[in-house]
N, CA, C and O atoms as a Tripos MOL2 file, in Angstrom:
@<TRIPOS>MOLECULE
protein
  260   259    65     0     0
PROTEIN
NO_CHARGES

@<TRIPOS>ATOM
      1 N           0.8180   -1.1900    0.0000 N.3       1 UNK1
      2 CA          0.0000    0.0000    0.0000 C.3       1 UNK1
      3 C           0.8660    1.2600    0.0000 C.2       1 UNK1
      4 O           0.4370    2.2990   -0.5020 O.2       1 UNK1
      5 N           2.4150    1.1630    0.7090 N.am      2 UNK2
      6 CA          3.2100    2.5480    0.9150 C.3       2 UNK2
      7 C           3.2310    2.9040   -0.5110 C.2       2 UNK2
      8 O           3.1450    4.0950   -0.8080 O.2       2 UNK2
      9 N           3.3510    1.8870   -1.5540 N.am      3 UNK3
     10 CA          4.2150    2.1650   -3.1700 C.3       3 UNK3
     11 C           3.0640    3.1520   -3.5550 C.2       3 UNK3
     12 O           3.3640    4.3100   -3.8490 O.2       3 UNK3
     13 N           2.0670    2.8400   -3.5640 N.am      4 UNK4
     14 CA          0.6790    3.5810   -4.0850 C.3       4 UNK4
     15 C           0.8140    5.1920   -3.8540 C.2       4 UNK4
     16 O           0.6460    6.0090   -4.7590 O.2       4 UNK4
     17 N           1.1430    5.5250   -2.5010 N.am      5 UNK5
     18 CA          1.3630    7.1230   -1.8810 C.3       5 UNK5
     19 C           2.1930    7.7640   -2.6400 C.2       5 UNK5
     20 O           3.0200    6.9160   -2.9770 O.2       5 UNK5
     21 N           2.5140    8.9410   -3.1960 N.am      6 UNK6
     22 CA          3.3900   10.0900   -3.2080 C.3       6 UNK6
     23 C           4.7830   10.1020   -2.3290 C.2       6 UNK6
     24 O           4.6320   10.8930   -1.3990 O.2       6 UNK6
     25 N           5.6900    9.6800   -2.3130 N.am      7 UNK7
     26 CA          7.1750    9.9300   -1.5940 C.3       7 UNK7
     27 C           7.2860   10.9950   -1.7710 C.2       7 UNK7
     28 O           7.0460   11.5950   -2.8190 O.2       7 UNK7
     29 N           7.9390   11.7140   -0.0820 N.am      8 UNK8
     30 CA          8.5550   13.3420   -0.1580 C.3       8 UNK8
     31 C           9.6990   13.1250   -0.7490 C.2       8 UNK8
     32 O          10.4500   12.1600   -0.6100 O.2       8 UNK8
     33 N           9.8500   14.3640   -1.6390 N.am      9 UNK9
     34 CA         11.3780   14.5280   -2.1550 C.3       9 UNK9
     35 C          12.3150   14.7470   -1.0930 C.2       9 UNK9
     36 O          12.2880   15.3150   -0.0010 O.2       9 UNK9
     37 N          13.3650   13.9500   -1.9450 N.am     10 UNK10
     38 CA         14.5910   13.7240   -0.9230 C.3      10 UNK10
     39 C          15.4990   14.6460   -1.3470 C.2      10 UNK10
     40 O          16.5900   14.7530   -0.7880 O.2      10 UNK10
     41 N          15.0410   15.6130   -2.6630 N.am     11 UNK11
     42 CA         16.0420   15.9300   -3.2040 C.3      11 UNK11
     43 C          15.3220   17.3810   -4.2770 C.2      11 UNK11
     44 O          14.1040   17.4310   -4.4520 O.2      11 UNK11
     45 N          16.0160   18.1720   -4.7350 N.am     12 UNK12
     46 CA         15.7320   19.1850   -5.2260 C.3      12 UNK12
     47 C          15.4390   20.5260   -4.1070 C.2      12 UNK12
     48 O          15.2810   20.5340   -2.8860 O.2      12 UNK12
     49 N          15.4500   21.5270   -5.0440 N.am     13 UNK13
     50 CA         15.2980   22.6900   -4.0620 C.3      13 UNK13
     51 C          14.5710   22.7310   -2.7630 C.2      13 UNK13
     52 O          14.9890   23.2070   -1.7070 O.2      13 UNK13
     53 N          13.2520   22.0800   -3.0290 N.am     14 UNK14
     54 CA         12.6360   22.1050   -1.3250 C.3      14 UNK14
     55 C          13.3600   21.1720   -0.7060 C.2      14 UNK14
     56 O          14.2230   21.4220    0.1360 O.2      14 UNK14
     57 N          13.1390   20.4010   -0.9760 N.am     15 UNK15
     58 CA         14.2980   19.0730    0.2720 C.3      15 UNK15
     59 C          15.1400   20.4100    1.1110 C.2      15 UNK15
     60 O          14.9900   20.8150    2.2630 O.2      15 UNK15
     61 N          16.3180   21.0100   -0.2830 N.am     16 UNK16
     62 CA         17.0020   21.5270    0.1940 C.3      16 UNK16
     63 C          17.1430   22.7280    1.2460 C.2      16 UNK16
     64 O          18.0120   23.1340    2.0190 O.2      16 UNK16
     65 N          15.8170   23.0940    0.8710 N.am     17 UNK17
     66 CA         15.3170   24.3000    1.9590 C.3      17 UNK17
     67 C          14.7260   23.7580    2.7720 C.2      17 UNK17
     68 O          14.0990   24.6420    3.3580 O.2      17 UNK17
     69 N          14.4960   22.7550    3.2370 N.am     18 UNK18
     70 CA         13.8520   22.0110    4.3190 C.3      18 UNK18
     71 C          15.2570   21.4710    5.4980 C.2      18 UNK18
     72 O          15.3370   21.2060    6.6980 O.2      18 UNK18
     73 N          15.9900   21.5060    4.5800 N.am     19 UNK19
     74 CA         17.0250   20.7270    5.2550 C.3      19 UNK19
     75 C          17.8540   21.8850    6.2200 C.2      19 UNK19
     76 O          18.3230   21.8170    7.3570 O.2      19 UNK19
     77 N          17.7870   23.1740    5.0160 N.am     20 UNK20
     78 CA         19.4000   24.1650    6.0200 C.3      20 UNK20
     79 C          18.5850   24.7810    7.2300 C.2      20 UNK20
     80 O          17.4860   25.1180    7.6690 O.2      20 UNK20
     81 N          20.4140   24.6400    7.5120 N.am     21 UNK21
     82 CA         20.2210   24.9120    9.1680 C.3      21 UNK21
     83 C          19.8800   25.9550    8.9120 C.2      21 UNK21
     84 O          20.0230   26.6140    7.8820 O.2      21 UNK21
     85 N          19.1980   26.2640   10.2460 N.am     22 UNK22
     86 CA         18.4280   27.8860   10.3270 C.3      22 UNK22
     87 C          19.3510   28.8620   11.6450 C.2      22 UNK22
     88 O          19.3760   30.0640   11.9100 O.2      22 UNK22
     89 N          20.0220   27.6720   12.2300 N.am     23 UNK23
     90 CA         20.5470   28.5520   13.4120 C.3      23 UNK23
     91 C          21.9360   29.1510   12.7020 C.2      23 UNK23
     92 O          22.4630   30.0160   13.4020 O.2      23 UNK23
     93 N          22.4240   28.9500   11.8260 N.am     24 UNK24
     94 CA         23.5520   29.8280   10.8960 C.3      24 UNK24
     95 C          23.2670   31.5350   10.5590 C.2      24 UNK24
     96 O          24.0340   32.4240   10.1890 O.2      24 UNK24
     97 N          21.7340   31.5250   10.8860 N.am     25 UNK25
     98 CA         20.8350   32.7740    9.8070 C.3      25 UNK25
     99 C          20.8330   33.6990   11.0180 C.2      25 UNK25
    100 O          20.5790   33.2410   12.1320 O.2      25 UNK25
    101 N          21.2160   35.4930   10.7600 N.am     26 UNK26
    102 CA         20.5930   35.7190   11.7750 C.3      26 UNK26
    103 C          19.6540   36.1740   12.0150 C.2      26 UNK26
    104 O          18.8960   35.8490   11.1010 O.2      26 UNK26
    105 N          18.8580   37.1000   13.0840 N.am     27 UNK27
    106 CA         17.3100   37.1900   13.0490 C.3      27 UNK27
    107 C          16.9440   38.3180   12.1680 C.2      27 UNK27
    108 O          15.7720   38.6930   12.1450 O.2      27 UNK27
    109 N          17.9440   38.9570   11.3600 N.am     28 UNK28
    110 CA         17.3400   39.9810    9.8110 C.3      28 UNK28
    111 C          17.3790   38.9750    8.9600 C.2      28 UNK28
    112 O          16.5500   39.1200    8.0620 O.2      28 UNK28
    113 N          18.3010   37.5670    8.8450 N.am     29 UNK29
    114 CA         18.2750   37.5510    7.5840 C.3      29 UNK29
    115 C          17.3800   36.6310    7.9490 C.2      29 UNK29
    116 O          17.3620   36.1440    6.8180 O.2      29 UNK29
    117 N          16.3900   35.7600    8.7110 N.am     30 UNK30
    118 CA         15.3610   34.7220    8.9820 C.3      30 UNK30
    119 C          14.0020   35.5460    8.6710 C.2      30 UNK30
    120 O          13.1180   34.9600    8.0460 O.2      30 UNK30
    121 N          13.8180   36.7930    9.0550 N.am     31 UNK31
    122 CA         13.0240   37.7570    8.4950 C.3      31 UNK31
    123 C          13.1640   38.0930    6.7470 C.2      31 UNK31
    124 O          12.1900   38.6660    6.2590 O.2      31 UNK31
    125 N          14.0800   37.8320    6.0100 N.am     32 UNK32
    126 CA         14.1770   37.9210    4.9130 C.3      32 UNK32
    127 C          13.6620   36.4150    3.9910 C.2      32 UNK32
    128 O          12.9010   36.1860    3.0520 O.2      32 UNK32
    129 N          14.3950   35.7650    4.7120 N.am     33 UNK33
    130 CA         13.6480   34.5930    4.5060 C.3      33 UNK33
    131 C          12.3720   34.3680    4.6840 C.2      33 UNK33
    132 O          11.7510   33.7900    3.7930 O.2      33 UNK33
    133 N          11.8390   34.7070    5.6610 N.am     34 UNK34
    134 CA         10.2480   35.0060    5.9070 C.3      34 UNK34
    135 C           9.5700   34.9550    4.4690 C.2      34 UNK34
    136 O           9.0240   34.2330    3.6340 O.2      34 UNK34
    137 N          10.2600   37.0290    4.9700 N.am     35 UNK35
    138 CA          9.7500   37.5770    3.2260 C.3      35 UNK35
    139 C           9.2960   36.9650    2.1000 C.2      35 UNK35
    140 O           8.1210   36.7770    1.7860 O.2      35 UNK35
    141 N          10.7460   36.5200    1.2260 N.am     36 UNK36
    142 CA         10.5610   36.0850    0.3800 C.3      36 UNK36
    143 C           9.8720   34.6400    0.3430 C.2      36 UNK36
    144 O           9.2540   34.5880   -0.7210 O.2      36 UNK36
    145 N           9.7290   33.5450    0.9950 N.am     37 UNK37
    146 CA          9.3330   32.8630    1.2870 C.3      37 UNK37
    147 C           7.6320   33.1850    1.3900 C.2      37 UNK37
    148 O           7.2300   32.2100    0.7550 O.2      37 UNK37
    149 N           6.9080   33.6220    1.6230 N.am     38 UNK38
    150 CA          5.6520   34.5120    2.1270 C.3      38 UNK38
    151 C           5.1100   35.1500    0.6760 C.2      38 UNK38
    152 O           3.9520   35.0100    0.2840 O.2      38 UNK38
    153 N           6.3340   36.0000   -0.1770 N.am     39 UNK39
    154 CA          6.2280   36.4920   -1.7180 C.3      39 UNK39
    155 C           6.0050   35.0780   -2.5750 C.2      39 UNK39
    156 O           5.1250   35.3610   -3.3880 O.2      39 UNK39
    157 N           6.3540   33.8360   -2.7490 N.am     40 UNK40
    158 CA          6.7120   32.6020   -3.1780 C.3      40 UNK40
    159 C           5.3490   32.0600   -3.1750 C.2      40 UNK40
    160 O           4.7500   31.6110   -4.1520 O.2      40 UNK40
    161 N           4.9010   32.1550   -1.8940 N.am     41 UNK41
    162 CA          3.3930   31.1720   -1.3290 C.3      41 UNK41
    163 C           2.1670   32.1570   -2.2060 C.2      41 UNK41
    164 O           1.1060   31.6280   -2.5350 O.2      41 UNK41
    165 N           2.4580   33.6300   -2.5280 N.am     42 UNK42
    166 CA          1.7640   34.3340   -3.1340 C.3      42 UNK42
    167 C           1.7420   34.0810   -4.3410 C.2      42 UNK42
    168 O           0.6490   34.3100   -4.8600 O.2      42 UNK42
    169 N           2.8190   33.5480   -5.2630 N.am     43 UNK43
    170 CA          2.7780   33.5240   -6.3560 C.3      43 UNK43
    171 C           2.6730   32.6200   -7.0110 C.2      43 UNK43
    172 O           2.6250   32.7320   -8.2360 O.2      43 UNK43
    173 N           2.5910   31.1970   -6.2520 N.am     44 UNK44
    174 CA          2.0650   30.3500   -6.3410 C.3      44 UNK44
    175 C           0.6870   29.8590   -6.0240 C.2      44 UNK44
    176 O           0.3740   28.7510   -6.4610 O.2      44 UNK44
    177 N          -0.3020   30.6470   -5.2150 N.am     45 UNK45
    178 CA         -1.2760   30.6300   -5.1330 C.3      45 UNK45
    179 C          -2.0560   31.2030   -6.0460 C.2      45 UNK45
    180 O          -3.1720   30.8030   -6.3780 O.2      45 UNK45
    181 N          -1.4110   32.2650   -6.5170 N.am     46 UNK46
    182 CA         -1.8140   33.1520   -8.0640 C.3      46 UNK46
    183 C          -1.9250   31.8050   -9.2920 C.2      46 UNK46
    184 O          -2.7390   31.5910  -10.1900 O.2      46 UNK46
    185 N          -1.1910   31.3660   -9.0140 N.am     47 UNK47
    186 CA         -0.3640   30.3360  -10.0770 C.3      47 UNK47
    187 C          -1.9830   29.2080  -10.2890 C.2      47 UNK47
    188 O          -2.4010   28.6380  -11.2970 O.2      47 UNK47
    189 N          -2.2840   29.2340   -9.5210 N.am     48 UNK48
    190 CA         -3.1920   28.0040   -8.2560 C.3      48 UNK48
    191 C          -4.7260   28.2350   -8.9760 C.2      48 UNK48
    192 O          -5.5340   27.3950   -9.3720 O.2      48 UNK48
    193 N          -4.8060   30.2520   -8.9790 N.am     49 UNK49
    194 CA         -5.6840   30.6510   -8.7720 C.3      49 UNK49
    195 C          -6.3270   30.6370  -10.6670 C.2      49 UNK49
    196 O          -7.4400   30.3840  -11.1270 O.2      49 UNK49
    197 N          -5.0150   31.0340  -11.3360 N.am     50 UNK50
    198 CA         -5.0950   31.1050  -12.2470 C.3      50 UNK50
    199 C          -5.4660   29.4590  -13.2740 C.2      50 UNK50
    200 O          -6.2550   29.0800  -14.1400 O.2      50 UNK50
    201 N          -4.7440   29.1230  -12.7690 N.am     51 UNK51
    202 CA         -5.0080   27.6020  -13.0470 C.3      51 UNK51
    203 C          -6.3230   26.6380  -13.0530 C.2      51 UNK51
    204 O          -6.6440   25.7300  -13.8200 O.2      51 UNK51
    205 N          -6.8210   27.0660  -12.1530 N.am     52 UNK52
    206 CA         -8.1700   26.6500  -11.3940 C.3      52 UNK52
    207 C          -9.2530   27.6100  -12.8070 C.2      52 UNK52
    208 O          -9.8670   27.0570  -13.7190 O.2      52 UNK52
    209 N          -9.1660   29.1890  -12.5240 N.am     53 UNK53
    210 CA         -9.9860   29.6300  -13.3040 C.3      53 UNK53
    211 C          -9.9550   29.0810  -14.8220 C.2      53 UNK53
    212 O         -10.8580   28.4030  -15.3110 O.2      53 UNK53
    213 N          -8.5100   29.5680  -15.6450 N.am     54 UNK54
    214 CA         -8.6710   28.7630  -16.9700 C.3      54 UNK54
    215 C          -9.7660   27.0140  -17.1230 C.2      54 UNK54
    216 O         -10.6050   26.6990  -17.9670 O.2      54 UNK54
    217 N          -9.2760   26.3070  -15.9990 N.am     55 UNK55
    218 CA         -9.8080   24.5980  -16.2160 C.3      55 UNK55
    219 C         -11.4220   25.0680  -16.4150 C.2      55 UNK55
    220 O         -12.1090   24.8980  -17.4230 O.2      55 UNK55
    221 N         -11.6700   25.4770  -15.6070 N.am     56 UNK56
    222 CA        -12.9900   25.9800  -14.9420 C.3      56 UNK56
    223 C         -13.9690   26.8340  -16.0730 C.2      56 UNK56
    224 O         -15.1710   27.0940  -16.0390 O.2      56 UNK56
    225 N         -12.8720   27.1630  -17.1250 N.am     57 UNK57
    226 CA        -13.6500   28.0530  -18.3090 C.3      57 UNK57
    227 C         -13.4490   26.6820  -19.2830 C.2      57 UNK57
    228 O         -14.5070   26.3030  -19.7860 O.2      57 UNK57
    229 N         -12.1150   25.7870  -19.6650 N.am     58 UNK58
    230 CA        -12.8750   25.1670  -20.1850 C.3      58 UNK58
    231 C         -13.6700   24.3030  -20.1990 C.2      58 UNK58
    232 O         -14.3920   23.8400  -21.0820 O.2      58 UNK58
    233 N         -13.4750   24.0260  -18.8690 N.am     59 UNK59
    234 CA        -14.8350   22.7180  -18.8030 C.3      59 UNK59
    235 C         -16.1200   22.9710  -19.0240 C.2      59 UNK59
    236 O         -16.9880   22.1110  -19.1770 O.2      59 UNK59
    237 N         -16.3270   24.5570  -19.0530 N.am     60 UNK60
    238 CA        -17.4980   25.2280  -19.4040 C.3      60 UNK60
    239 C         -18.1000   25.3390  -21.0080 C.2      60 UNK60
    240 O         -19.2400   25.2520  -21.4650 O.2      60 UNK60
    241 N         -16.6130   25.6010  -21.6960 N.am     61 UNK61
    242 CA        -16.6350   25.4380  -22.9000 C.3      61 UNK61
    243 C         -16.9730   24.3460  -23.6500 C.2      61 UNK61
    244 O         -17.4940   24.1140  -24.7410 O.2      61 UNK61
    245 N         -16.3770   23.5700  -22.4450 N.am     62 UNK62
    246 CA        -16.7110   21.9590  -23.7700 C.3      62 UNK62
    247 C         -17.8510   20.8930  -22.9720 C.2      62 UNK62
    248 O         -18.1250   19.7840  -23.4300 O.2      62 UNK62
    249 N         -18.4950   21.4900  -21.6050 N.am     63 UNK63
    250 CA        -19.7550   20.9280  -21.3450 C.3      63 UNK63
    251 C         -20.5840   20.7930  -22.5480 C.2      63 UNK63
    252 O         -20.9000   21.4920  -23.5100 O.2      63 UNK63
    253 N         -20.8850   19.2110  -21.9530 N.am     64 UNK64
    254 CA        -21.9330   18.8530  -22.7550 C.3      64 UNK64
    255 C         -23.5020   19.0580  -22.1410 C.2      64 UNK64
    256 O         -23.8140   18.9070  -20.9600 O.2      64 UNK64
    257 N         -24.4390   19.4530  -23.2890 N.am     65 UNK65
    258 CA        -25.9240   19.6760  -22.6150 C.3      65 UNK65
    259 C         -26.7190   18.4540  -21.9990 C.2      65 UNK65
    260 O         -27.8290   18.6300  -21.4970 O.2      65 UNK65
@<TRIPOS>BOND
     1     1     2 1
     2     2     3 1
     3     3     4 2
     4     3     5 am
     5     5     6 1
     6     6     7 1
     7     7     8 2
     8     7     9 am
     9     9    10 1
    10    10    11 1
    11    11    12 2
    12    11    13 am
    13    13    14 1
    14    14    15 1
    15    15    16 2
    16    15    17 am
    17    17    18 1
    18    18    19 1
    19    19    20 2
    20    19    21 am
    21    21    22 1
    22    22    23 1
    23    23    24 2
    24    23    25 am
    25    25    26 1
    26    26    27 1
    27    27    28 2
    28    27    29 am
    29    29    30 1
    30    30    31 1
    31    31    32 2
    32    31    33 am
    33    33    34 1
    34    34    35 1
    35    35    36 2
    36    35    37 am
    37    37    38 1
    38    38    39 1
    39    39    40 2
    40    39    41 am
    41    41    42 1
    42    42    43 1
    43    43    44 2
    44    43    45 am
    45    45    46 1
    46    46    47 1
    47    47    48 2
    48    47    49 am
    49    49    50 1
    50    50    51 1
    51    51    52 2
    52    51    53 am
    53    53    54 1
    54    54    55 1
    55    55    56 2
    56    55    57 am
    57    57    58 1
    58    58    59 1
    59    59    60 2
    60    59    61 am
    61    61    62 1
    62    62    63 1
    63    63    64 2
    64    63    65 am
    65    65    66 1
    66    66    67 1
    67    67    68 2
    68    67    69 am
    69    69    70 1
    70    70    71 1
    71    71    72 2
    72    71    73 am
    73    73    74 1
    74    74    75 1
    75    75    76 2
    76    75    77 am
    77    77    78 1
    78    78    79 1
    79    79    80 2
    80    79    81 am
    81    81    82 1
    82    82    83 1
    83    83    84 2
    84    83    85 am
    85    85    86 1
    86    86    87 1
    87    87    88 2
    88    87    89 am
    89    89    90 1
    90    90    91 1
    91    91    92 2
    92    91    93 am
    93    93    94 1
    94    94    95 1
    95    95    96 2
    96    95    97 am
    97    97    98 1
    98    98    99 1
    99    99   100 2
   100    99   101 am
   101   101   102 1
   102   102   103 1
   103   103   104 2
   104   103   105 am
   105   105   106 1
   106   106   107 1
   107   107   108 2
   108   107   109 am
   109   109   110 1
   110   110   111 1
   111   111   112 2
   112   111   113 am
   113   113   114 1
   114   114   115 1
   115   115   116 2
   116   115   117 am
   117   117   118 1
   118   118   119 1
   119   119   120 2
   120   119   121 am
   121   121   122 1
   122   122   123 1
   123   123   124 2
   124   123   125 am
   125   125   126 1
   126   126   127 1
   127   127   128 2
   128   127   129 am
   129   129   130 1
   130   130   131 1
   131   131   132 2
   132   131   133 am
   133   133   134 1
   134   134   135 1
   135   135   136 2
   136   135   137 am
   137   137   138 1
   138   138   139 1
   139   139   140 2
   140   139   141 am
   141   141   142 1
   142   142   143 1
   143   143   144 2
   144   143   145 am
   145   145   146 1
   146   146   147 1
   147   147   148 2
   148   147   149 am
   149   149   150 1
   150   150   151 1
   151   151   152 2
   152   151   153 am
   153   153   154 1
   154   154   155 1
   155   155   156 2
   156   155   157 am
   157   157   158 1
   158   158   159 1
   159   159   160 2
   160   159   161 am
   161   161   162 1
   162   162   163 1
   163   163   164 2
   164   163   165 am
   165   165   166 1
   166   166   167 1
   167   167   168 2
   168   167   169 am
   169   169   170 1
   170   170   171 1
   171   171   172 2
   172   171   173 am
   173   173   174 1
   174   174   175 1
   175   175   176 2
   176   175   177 am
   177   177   178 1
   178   178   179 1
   179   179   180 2
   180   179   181 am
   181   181   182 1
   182   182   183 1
   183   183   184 2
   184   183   185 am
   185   185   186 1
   186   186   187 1
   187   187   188 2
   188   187   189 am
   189   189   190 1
   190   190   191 1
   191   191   192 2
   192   191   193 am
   193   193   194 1
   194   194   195 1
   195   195   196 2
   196   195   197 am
   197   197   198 1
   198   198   199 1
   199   199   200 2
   200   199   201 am
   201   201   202 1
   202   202   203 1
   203   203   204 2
   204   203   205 am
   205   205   206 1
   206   206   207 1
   207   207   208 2
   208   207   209 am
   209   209   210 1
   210   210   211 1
   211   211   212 2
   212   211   213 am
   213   213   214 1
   214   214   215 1
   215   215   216 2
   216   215   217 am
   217   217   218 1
   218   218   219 1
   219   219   220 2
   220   219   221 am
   221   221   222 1
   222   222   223 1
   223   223   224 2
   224   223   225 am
   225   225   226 1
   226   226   227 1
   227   227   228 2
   228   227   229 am
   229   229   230 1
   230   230   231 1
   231   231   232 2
   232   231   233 am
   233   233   234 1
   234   234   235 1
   235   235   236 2
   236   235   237 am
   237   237   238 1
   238   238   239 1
   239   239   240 2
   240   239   241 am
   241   241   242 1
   242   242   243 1
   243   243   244 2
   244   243   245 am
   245   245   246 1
   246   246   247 1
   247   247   248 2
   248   247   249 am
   249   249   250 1
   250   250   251 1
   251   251   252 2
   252   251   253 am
   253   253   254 1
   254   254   255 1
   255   255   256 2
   256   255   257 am
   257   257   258 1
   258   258   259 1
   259   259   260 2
@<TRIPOS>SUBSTRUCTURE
     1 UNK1         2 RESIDUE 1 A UNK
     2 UNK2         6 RESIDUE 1 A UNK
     3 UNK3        10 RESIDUE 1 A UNK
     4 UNK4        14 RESIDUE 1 A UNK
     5 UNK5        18 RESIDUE 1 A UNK
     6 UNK6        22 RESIDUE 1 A UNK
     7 UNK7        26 RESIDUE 1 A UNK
     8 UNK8        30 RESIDUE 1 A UNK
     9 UNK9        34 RESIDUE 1 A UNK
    10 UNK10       38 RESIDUE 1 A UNK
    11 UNK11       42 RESIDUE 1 A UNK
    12 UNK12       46 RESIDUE 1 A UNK
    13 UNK13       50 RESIDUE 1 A UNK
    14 UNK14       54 RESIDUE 1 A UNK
    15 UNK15       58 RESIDUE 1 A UNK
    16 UNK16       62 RESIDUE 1 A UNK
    17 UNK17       66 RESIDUE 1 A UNK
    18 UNK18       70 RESIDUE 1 A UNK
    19 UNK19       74 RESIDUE 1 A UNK
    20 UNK20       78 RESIDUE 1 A UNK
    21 UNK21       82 RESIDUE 1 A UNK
    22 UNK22       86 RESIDUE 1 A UNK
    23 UNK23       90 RESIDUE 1 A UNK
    24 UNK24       94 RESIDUE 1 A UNK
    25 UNK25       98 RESIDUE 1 A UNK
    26 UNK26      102 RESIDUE 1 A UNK
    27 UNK27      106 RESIDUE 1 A UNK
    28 UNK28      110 RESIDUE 1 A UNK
    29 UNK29      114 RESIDUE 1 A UNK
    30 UNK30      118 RESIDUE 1 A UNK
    31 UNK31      122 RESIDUE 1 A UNK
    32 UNK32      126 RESIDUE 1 A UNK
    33 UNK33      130 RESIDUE 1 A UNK
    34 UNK34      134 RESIDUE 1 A UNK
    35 UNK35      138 RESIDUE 1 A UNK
    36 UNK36      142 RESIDUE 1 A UNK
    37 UNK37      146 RESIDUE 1 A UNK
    38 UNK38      150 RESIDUE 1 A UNK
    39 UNK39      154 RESIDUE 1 A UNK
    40 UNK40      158 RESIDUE 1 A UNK
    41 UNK41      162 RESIDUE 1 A UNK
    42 UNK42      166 RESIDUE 1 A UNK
    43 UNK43      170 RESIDUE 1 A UNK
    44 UNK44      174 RESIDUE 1 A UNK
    45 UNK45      178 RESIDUE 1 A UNK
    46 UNK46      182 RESIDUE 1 A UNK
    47 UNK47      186 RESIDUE 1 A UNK
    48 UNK48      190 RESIDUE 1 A UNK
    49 UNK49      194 RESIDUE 1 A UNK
    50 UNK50      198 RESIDUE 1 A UNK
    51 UNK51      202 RESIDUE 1 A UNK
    52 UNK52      206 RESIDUE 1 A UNK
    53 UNK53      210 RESIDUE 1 A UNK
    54 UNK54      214 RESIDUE 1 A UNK
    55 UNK55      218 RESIDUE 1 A UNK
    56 UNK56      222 RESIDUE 1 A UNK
    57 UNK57      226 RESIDUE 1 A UNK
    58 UNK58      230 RESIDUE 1 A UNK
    59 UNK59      234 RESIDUE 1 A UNK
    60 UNK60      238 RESIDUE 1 A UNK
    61 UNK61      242 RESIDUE 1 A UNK
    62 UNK62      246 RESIDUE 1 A UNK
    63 UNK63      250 RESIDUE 1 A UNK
    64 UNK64      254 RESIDUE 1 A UNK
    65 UNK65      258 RESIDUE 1 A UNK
């Protein structure tokens, strides 16, 4: 049944930002990280939002009566 699930990446950029240490950072640059991190979740939700609307027009388009 595990094979069936989605595995977290072990590898690529998020892994990698999941992984670094945070106590290296100090508390401006963990606030920067914030930031941009916070800008990211925005523009991917845009991403999300946009995505959703296009499907959503065509499924409208090519409903059948």
């Amino acid at each position: 049944m595990d094979e069936l699930l989605p595995k977290k990446p072990t590898h690529g950029p998020l892994a990698e930002l999941a992984r670094e240490d945070l106590d290296r950072l100090s508390a401006d640059e963990v606030r920067l990280r914030i930031t941009a991190l916070e800008t990211e979740i925005a523009r991917c939700r845009a991403r999300l939002t946009s995505a959703t609307a296009l499907r959503s027009e065509a499924d409208q388009l090519f409903k059948r009566p």
